[in-house]
C-alpha positions, 0 to 999 in steps of 0.5 A, a space after each residue: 486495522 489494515 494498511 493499504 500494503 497489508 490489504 495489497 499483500 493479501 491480494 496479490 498472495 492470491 492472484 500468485 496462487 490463482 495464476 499458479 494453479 491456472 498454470 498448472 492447469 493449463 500444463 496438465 490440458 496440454 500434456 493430456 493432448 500431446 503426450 509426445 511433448 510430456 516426454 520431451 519435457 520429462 526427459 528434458 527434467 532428467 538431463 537437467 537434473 543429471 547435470 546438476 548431479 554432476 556439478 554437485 559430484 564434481 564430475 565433468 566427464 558427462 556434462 558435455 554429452 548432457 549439454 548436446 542432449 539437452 540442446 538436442 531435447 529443446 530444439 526437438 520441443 520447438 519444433 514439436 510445439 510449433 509443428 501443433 500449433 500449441 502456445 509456446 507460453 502455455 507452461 508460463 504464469 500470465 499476467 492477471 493485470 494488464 495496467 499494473 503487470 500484477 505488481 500492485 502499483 502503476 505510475 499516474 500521469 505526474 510520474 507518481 508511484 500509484 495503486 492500481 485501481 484496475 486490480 486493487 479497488 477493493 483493497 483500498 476500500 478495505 484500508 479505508 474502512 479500517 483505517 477509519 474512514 468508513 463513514 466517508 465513502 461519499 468522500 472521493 478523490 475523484 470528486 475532490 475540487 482543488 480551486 473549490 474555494 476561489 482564495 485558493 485555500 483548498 489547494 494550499 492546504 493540500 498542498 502543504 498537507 501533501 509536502 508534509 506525507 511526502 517528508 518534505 516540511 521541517 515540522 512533523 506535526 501541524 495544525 489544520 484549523 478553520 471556522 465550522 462547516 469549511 471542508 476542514 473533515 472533508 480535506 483530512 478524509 481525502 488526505 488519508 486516502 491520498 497517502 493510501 493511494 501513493 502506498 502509504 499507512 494512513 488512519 482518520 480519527 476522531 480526537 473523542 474517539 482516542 480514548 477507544 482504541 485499544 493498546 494494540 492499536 496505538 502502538 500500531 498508529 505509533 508507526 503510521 506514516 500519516 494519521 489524522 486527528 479530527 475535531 480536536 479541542 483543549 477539552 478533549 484532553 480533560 479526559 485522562 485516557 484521551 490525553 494520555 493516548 494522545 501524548 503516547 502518540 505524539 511523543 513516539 511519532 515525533 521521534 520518528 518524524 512521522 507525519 501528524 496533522 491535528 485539525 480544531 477550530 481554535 487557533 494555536 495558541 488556544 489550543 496551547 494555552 488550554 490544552 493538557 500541559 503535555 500536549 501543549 509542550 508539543 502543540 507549541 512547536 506545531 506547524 500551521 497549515 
């Protein structure tokens, strides 16, 4: 399991570390051509250093003389970088990204905090592989039609399930639910990776497949900021290790006033009155989208 930040980090470590070396490289080029400007600069370093020494020693007699040195060696490089026509930012890192300046995340047209897809395709397909979503590829936000249903269903739904990711409902736990074949997998995909494109820890899944994860793994979901459980029926919670699963997450998650979206084809009071008494007790104060 990876988060979008998790994924992110990882590239961002790398394109740090590319840009180092390619700095690096380029001061090494350059110092090779113009070795008059490597002694500058190493002579810049030793009066710098000589009055760091001073500072730490406490002593003031030098520094003043260290100070004209230092200006005299910095105007000497100026004009010697400007007399050879070197790129004054030739020591500087440069930015690999254009759109983002290798932050990560760019602001969308509706003022929104978002991650660049410019630089950061791959690290959202890889948060939505692991997240549970690698079956869903064809599932895109691009593709993704709010007024696809002309009632407008579509788009309030959304609209409350993004309320809910952006903490801005007074339930935590709600219930997604609607006949078979409405586009209810469909709008749970797209809102996973809606929360993985604003920066946040998202996961799909279906409610027969709890009884799968590992412990590692559910006390990671314990802190998602939005996960999904799709496809969820009292029976599920037959099974001991489904509901006990399902009863961990929910008690930890609602303590922490997370967001958790059940999606079903039953109504809520089925799911109420059918389902293992400990999910029920938490399903009767559940929200409905």
């Amino acid at each position: 399991m990876k988060t979008i930040n998790e994924a992110m980090g990882e590239r961002l470590s790398r394109i740090r570390n590319e840009k180092q070396m390619d700095v690096n490289d380029m001061i090494e080029l350059v110092y090779r051509k113009y070795p008059g400007l490597k002694k500058i600069d190493c002579d810049l370093v030793d009066v710098r250093a000589s009055r760091l020494i001073c500072s730490i020693e406490q002593d003031d007699a030098p520094v003043a003389a260290l100070k004209r040195r230092e200006e005299e060696l910095l105007a000497e490089r100026k004009k010697f970088i400007a007399d050879n026509k070197i790129d004054p930012g030739f020591d500087k890192e440069k930015v690999h990204c254009d759109k983002c300046g290798d932050t990560g995340f760019t602001t969308s047209s509706d003022g929104r905090r978002v991650v660049c897809q410019a630089c950061m395709k791959d690290a959202l397909l890889e948060a939505y592989n692991e997240s549970g979503m690698k079956d869903f590829s064809t599932f895109t936000l691009k593709s993704f039609d709010l007024n696809y249903y002309k009632n407008g269903d579509r788009r309030r739904m959304f609209d409350g399930l993004r309320k809910l990711m952006e903490g801005k409902t007074d339930k935590k736990l709600m219930l997604l639910s609607g006949g078979i074949q409405t586009g209810k997998t469909y709008l749970a995909v797209i809102t996973c990776k809606y929360a993985a494109v604003q920066g946040m820890s998202s996961y799909y899944v279906k409610a027969d497949s709890l009884m799968y994860l590992s412990h590692e793994e559910v006390q990671e979901l314990k802190s998602y900021d939005i996960i999904i459980i799709d496809d969820y029926s009292a029976e599920v919670t037959l099974n001991n290790k489904t509901a006990n699963t399902l009863h961990s997450l929910l008690e930890a998650r609602l303590a922490a006033g997370l967001a958790t979206v059940i999606v079903s084809t039953s109504p809520l009071e089925v799911l109420v009155a059918d389902s293992d008494e400990r999910i029920a007790g938490k399903l009767k104060n559940a929200g409905t989208l």
